[in-house]
C-alpha positions in Angstrom: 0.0 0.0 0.0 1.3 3.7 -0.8 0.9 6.1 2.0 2.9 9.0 0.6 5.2 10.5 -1.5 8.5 13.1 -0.8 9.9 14.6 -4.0 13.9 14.8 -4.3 15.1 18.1 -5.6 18.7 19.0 -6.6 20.0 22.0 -5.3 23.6 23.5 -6.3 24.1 25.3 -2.9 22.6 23.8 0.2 22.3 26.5 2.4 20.5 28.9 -0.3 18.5 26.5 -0.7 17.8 26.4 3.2 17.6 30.3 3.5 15.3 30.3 0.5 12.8 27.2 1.9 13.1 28.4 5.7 12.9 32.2 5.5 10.8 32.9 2.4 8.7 29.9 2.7 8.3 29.2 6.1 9.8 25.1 6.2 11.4 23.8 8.9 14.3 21.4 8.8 13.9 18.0 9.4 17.4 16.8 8.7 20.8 18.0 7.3 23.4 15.6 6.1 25.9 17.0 4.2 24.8 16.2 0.9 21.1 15.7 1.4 18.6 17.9 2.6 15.4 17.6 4.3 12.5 19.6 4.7 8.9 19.9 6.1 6.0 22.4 6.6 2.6 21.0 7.7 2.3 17.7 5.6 4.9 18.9 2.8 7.9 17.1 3.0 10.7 18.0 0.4 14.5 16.5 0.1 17.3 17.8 -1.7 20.4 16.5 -2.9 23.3 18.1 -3.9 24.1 19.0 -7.9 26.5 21.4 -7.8 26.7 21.1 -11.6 23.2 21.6 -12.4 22.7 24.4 -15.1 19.2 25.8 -13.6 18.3 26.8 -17.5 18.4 22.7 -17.7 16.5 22.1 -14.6 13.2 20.4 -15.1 12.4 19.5 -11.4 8.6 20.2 -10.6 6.7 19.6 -7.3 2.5 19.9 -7.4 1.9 21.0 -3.9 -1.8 21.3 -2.9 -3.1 23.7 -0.4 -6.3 24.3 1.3 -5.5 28.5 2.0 -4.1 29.6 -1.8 -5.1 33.3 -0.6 -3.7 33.7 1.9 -0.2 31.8 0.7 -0.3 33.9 -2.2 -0.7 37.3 -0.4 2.1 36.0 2.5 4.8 35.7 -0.6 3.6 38.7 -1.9 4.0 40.2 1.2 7.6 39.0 1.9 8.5 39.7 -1.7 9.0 36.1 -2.8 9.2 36.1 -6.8 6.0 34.5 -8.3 7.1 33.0 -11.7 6.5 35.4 -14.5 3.7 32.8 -16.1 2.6 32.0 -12.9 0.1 34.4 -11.3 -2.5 33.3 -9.0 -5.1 32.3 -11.5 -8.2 29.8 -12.5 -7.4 26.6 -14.9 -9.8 24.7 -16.4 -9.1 21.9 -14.8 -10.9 23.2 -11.1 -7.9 24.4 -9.6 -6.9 27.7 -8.6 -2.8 27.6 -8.6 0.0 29.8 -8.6 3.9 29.0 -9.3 7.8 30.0 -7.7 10.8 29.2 -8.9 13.4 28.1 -6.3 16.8 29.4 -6.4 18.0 26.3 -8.6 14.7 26.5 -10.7 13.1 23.6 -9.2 9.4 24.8 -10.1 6.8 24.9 -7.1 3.0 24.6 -8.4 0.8 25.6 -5.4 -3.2 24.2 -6.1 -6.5 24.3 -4.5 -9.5 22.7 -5.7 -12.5 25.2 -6.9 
């Protein structure tokens, strides 16, 4: 039986990609070992592992992260002036979700949804 699922991000530089998760984005950590990061906020849990070669131009890495309050998150990253992706504004899809998107610091994208 699958009970859940934790997405594995690289990251080039592990403690930007600590400030950026823990001080724009409000995550805790759950875990730091040297080459591998962990991370959680409410039921999100995200790991990282280290790529310091990664070209973030050539970074496809994508997370789907559903959220009951997409107001309110919205407005708090506004608010502490976290970049929302250029084709990423809070808007309506056809598909019954209301989402927004951020691009980490390595270009990981971060898809934030809530069901209309």
């Amino acid at each position: 039986m699958l009970t859940n699922i934790i997405p594995k991000l690289p990251m080039r530089d592990k403690n930007v990609t600590k400030d950026f998760y823990l001080n724009k984005l409000g995550f805790t950590e759950l875990g730091d070992y040297g080459d591998y990061l962990m991370i959680k906020k409410d039921d999100i849990e995200i790991h990282f592992f280290e790529f310091k070669n990664l070209e973030p131009k050539e970074n496809y890495g994508q997370v789907y992260i559903r959220t009951n309050e997409i107001a309110n998150l919205y407005q708090s990253l506004l608010d502490n002036t976290t970049d929302i992706h250029p084709n990423g504004k809070l808007q309506t899809k056809p598909w019954g979700q209301i989402e927004f998107s951020i691009l980490d610091p390595d270009s990981n994208l971060l898809t934030f949804g809530q069901s209309i």
